[in-house]
C-alpha positions as a Markdown table, in Angstrom:
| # | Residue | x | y | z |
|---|---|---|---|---|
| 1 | Unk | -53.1 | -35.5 | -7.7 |
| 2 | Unk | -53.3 | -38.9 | -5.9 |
| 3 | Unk | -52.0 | -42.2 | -8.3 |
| 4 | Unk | -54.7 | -44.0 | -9.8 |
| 5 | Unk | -54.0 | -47.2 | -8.4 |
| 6 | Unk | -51.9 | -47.4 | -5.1 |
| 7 | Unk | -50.8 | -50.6 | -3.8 |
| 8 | Unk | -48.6 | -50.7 | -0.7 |
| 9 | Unk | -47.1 | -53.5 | 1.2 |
| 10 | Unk | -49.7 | -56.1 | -0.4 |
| 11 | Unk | -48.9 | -59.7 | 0.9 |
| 12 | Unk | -50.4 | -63.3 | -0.6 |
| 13 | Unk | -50.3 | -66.2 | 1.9 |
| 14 | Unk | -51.7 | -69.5 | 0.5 |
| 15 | Unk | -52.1 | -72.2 | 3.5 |
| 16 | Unk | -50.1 | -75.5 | 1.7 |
| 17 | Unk | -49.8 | -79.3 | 3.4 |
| 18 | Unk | -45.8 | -78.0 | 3.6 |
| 19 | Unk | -46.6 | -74.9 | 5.8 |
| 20 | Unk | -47.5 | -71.5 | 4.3 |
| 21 | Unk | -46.8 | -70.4 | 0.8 |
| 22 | Unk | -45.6 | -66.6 | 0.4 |
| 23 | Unk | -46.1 | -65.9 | -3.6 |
| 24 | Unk | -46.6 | -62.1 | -2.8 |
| 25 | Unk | -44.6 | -60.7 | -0.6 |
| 26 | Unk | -45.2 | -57.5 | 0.4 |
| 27 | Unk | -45.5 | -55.7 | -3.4 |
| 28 | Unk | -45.4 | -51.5 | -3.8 |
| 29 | Unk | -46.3 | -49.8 | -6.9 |
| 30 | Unk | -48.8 | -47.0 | -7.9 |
| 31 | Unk | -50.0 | -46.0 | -11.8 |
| 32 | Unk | -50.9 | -42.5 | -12.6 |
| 33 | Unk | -53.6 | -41.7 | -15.2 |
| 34 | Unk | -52.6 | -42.5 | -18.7 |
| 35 | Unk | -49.7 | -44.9 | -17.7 |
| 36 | Unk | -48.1 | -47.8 | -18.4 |
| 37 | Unk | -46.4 | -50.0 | -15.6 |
| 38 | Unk | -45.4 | -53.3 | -16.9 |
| 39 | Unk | -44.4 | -55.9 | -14.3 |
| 40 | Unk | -41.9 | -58.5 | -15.5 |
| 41 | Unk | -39.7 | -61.3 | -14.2 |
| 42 | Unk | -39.7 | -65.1 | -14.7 |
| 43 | Unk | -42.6 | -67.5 | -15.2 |
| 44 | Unk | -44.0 | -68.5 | -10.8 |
| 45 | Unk | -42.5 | -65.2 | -9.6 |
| 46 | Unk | -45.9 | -63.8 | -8.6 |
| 47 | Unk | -46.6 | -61.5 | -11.4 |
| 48 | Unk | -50.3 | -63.2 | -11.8 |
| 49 | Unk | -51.2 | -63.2 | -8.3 |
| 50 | Unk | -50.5 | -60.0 | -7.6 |
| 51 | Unk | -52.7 | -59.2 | -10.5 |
| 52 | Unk | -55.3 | -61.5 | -9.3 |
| 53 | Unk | -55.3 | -59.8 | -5.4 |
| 54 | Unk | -55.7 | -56.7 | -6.7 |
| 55 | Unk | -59.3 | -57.6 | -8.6 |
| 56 | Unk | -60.3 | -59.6 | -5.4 |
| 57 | Unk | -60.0 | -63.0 | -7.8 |
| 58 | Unk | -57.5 | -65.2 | -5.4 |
| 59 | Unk | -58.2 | -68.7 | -4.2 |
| 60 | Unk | -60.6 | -68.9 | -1.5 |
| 61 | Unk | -57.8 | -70.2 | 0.9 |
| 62 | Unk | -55.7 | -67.4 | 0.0 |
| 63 | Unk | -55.0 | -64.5 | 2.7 |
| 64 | Unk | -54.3 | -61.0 | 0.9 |
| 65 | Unk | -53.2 | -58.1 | 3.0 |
| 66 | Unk | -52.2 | -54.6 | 2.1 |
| 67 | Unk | -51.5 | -51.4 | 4.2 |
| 68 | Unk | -52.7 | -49.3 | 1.1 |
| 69 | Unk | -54.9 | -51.1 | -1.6 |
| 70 | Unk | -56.5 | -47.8 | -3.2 |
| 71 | Unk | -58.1 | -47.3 | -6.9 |
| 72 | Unk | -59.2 | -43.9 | -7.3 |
| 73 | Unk | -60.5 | -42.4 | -3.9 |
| 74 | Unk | -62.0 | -46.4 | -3.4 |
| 75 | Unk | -60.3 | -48.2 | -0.8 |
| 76 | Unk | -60.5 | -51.8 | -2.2 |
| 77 | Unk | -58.2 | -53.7 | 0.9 |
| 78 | Unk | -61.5 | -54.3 | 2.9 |
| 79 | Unk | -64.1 | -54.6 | 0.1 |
| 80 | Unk | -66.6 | -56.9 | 0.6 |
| 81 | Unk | -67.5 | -60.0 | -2.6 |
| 82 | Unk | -70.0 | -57.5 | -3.1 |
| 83 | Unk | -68.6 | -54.2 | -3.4 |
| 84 | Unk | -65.6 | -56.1 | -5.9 |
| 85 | Unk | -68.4 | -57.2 | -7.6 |
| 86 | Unk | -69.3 | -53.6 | -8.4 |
| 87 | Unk | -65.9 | -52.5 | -8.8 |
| 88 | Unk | -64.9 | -54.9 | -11.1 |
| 89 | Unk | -65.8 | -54.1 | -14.8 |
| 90 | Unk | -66.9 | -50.4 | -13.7 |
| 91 | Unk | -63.3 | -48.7 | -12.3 |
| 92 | Unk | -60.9 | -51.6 | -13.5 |
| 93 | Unk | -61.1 | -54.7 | -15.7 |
| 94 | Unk | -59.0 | -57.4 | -16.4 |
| 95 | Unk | -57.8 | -59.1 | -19.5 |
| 96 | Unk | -56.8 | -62.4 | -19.2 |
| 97 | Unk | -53.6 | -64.3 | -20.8 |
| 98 | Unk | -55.6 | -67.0 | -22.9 |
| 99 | Unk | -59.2 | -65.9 | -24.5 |
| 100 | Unk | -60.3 | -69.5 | -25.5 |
| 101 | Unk | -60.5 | -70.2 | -21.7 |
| 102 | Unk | -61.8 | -66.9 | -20.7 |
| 103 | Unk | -64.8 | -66.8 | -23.1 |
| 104 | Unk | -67.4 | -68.9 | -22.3 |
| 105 | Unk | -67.7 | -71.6 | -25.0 |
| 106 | Unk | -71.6 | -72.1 | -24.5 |
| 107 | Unk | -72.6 | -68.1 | -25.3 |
| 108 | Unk | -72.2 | -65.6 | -28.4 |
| 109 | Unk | -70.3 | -62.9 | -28.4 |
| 110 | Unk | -72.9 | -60.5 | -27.7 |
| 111 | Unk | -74.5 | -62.3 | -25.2 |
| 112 | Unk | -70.8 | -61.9 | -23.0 |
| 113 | Unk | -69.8 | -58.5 | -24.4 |
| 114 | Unk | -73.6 | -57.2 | -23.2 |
| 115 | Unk | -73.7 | -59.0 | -20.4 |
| 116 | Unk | -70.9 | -56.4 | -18.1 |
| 117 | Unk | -73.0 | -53.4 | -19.1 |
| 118 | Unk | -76.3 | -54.8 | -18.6 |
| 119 | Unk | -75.3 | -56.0 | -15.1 |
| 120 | Unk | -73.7 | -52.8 | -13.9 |
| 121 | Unk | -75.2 | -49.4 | -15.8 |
| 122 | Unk | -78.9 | -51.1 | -15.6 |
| 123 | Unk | -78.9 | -50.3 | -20.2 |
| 124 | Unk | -81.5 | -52.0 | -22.2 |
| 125 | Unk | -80.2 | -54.8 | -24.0 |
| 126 | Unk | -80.3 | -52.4 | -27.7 |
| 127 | Unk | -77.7 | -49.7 | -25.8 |
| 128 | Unk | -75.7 | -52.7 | -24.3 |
| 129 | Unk | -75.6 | -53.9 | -28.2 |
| 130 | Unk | -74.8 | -50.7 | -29.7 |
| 131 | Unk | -72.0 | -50.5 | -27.2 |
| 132 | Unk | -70.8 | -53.5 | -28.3 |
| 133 | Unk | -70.8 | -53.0 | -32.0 |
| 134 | Unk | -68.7 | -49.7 | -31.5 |
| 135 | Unk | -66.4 | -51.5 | -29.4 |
| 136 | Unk | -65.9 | -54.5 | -31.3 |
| 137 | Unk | -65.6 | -51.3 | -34.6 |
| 138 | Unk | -62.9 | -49.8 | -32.4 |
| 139 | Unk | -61.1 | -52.7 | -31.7 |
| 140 | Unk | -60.6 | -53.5 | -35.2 |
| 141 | Unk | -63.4 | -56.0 | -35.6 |
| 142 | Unk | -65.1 | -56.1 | -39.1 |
| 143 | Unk | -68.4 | -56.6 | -39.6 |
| 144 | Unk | -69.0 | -56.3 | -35.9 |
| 145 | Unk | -72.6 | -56.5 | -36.0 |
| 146 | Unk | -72.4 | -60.1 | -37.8 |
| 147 | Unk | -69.8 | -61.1 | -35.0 |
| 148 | Unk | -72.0 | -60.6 | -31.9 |
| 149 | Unk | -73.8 | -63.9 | -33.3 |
| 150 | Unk | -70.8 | -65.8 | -33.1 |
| 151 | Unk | -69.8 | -68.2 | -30.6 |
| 152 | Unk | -65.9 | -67.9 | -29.2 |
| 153 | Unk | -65.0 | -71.0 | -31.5 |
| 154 | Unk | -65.8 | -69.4 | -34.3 |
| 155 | Unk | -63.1 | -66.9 | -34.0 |
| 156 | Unk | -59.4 | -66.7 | -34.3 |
| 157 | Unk | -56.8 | -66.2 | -31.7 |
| 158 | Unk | -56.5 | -62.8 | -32.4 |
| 159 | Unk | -60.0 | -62.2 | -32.7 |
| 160 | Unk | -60.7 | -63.8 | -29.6 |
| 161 | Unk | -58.1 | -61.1 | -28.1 |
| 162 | Unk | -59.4 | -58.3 | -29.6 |
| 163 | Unk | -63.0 | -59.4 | -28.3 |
| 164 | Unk | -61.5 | -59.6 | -24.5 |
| 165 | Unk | -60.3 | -56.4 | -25.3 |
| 166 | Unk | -63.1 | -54.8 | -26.3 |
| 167 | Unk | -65.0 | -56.7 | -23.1 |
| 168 | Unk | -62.6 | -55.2 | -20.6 |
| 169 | Unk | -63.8 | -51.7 | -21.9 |
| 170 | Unk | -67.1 | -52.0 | -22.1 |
| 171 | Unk | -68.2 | -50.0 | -18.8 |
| 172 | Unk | -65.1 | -47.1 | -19.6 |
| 173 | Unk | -63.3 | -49.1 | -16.6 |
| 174 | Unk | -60.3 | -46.5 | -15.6 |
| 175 | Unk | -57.7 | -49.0 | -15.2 |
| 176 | Unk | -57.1 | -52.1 | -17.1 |
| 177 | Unk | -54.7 | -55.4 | -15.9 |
| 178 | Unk | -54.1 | -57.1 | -18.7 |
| 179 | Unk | -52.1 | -60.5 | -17.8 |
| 180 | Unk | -50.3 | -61.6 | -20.7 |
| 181 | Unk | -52.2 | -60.6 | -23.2 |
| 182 | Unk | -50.4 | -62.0 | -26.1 |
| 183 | Unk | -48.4 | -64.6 | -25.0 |
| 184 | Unk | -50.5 | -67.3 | -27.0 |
| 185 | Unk | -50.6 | -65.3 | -30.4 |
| 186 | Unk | -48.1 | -65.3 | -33.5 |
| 187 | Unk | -45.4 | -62.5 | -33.8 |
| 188 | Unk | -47.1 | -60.5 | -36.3 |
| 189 | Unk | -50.5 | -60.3 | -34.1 |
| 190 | Unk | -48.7 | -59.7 | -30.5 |
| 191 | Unk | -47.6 | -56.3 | -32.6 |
| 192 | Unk | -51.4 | -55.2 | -33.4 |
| 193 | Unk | -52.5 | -56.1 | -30.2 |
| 194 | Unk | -50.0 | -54.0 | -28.0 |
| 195 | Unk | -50.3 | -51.3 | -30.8 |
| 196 | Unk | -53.9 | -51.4 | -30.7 |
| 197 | Unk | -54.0 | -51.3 | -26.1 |
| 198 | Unk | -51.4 | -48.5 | -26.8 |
| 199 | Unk | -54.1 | -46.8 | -28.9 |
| 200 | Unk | -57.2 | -47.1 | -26.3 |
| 201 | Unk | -54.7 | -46.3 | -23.7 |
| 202 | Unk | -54.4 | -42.6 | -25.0 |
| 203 | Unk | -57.9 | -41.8 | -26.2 |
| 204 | Unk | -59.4 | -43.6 | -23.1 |
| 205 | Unk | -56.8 | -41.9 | -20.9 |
| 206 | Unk | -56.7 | -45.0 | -18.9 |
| 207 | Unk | -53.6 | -46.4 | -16.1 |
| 208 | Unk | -53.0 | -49.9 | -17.4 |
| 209 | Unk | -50.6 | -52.6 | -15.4 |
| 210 | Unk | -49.3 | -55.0 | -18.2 |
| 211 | Unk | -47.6 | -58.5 | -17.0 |
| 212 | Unk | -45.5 | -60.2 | -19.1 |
| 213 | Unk | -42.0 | -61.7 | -18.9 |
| 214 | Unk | -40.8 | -60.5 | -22.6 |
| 215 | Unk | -38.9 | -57.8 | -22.4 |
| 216 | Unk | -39.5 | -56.9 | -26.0 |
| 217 | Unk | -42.6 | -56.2 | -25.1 |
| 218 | Unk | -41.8 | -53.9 | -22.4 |
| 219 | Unk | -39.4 | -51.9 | -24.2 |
| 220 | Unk | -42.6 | -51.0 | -26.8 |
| 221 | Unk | -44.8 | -49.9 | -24.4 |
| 222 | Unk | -43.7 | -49.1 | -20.8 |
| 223 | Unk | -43.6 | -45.7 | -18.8 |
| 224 | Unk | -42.4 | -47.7 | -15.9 |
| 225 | Unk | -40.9 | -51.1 | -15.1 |
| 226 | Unk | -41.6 | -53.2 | -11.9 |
| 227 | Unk | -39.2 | -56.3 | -12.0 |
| 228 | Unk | -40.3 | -59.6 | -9.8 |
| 229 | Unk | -38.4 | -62.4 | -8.4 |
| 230 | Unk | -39.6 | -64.4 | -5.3 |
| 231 | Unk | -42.9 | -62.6 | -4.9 |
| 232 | Unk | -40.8 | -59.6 | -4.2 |
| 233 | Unk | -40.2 | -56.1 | -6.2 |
| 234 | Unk | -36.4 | -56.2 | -7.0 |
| 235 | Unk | -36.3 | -52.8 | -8.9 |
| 236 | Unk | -38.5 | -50.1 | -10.3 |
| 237 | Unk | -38.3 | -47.2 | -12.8 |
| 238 | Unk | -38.7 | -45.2 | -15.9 |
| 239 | Unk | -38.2 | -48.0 | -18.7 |
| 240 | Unk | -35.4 | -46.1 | -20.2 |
| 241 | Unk | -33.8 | -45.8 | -17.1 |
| 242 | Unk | -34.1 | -50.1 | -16.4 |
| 243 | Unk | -33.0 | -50.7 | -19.6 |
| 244 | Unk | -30.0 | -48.5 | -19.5 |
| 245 | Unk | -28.8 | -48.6 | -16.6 |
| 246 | Unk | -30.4 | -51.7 | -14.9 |
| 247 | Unk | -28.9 | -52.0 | -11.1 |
| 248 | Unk | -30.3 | -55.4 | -9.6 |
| 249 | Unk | -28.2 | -58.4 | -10.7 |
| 250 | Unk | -31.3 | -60.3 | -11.4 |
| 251 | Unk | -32.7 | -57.3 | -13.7 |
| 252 | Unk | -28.9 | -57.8 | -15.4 |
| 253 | Unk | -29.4 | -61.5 | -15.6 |
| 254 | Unk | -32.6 | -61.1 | -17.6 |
| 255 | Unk | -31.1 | -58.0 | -19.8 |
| 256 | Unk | -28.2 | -60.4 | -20.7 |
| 257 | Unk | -30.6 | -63.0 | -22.1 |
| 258 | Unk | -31.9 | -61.2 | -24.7 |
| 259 | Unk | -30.0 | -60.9 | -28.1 |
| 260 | Unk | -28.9 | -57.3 | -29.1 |
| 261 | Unk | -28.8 | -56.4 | -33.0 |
| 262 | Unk | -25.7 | -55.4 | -34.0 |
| 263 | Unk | -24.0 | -56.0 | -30.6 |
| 264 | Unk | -25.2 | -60.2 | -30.2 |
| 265 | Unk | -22.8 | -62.3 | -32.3 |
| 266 | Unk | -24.7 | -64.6 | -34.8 |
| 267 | Unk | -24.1 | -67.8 | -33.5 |
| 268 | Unk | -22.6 | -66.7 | -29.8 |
| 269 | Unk | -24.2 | -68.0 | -26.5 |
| 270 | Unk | -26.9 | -65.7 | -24.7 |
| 271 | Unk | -26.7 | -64.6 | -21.2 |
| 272 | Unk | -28.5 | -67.2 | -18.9 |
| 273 | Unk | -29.2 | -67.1 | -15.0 |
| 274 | Unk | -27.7 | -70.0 | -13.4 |
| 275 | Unk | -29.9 | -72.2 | -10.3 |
| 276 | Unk | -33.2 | -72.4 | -9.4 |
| 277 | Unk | -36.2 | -69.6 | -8.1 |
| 278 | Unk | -36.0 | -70.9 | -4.3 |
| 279 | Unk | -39.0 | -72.0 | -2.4 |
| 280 | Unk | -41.8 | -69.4 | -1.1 |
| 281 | Unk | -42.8 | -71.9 | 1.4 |
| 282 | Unk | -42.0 | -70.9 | 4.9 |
| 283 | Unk | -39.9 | -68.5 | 6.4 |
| 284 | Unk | -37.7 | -66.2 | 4.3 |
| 285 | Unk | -35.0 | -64.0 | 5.3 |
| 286 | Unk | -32.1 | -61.8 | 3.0 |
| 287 | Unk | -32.2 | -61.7 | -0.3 |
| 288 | Unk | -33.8 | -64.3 | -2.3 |
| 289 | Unk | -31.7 | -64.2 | -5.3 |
| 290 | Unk | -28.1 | -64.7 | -3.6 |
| 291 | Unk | -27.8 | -68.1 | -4.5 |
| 292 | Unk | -28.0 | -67.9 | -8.1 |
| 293 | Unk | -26.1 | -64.5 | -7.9 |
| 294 | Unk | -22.5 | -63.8 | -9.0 |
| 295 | Unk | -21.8 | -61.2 | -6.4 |
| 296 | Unk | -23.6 | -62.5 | -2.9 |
| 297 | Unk | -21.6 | -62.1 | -0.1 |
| 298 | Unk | -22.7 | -62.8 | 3.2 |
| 299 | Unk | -24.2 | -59.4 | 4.0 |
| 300 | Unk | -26.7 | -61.1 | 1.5 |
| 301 | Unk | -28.5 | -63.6 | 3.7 |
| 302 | Unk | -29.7 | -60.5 | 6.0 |
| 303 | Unk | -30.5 | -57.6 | 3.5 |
| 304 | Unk | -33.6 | -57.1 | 2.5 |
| 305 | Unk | -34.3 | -53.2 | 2.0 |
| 306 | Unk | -35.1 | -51.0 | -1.2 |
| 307 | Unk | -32.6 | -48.7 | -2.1 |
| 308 | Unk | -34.7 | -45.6 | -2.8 |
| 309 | Unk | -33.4 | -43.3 | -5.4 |
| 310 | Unk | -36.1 | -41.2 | -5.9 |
| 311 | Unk | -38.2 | -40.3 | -8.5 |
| 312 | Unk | -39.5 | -43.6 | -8.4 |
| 313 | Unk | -36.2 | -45.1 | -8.9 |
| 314 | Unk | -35.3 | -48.1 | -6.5 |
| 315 | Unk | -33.9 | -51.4 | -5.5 |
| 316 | Unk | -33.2 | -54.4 | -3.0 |
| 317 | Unk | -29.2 | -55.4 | -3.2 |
| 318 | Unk | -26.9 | -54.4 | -0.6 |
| 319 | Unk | -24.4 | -52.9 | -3.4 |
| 320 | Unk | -24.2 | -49.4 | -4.1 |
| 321 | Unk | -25.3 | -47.7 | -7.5 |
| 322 | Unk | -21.4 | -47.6 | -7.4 |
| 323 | Unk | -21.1 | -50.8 | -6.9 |
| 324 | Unk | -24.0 | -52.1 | -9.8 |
| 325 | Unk | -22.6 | -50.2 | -12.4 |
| 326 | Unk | -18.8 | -51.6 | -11.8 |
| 327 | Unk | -20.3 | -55.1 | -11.7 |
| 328 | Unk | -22.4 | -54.5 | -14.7 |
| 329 | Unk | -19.5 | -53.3 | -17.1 |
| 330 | Unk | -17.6 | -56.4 | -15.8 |
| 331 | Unk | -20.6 | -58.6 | -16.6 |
| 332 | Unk | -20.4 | -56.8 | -20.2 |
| 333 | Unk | -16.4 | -57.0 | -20.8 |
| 334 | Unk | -16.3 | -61.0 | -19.8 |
């Protein structure tokens, strides 16, 4: 059975007055049915943009390419405005990191939950408002007839959330993005937001790619793990399998910065990842993270490959698993 979505080689250039800014650089992933991938890595490392190129949403001035850009049996990599238009909403949807900003102020709820299923399924506006209600129910919304009065204000953060939610999924989309989806909410509400797209995941049986760059978050909910850095995909995987056994130095860098009960000394300094993300602009050659990286050597500046090792399993370092793991239990002992 072909992946749900399959993305392959997909490439963002962005004309800038310094030359040509790479922010994608040639991504490869695929989600099956029911799954989970969760890309992570640090905050400009392309996460959002790759998000954004595969619902068609990019800055006019921005060139996306892809040798495979497939959801379903709909090749999407030469879709006109048009035909995204369509796709959008009816075979994927997308929910976006801040709902204040995404709602639009100057509507009700109902008017922008009805609105998606109006405009594609051709419903009178009653269905398009029963759809709504049960949505809104399902979500966790009380009173959700009362609430498709409201205006966006008039809701709380997590609220506002749970309405985007229940937005995405009002045309049974069979993929959802969802971009940070509780970055701008308090502990307690992050919890019974990813519980609740955990939930609608299962009885909904839909693929869903989740960006964020807390690793807490991942470790909740992930079936796979696509880590970023540079526009590039530095290693993929099972979640258990990253998390135990994580074989790109930057994947260790990021593991190392979060605090371990029972193994993270109260008080003791955190792992941290020394220099800067380098520039996208331009040419780029070898491997992007050698210059904040404890083990570059000079077969660095040249290497670029994946180290495939199967089942999904791969990376781009010049060291061997071998090599990873002894550097990893070093990184552990010091």
């Amino acid at each position: 059975m072909s992946a749900l979505l399959d993305v392959q080689d997909l490439t963002v250039d962005i004309p800038v007055s310094d030359g040509e800014l790479h922010p994608v650089r040639g991504i490869s992933f695929s989600i099956e049915r029911g799954e989970t991938l969760c890309l992570v890595g640090e905050s400009g490392c392309g996460k959002s943009l790759t998000s954004l190129a595969i619902m068609g949403l990019l800055p006019k001035r921005a060139q996306r390419t892809a040798r495979v850009l497939r959801i379903g049996d709909l090749d999407i990599s030469s879709a006109s405005s048009r035909e995204m238009a369509h796709i959008r909403g009816n075979s994927m949807a997308m929910i976006f990191q801040e709902p204040m900003t995404s709602l639009n102020p100057a509507y009700t709820i109902g008017n922008q939950l009805e609105e998606a299923l109006i405009r594609h399924r051709r419903v009178s506006r009653a269905k398009a408002q029963e759809r709504a209600v049960y949505l809104l129910e399902k979500v966790g919304i009380t009173g959700a007839a009362g609430r498709l009065r409201q205006y966006p204000h008039q809701l709380s953060g997590g609220l506002r959330q749970r309405v985007m939610i229940a937005m995405a999924l009002m045309c049974g989309p069979e993929l959802i993005i969802a971009d940070e989806p509780t970055t701008a909410l308090d502990v307690t509400i992050q919890a019974q937001i990813l519980l609740l797209l955990a939930d609608l995941q299962r009885e909904f049986h839909m693929g869903m790619l989740l960006i964020t760059h807390d690793l807490g978050v991942v470790a909740r909910v992930a079936d796979r793990v696509a880590v970023m850095y540079a526009g590039q995909i530095v290693e993929q995987g099972t979640a258990a399998e990253v998390f135990e056994r994580p074989l790109h130095p930057y994947t260790r860098g990021l593991m190392a910065c979060i605090p371990i009960p029972g193994k993270t000394v109260r008080g003791g300094r955190l792992g941290s990842i020394p220099g800067l993300v380098p520039s996208l602009i331009g040419d780029m050659h070898g491997c992007a993270f050698r210059d904040r990286c404890a083990h570059a050597t000079s077969a660095c500046a040249s290497y670029e490959a994946m180290r495939d090792q199967g089942d999904g399993r791969a990376y781009r370092c010049v060291m061997t698993p071998e090599e990873t793991m002894a550097a990893s239990m070093r990184e552990q002992a010091a």
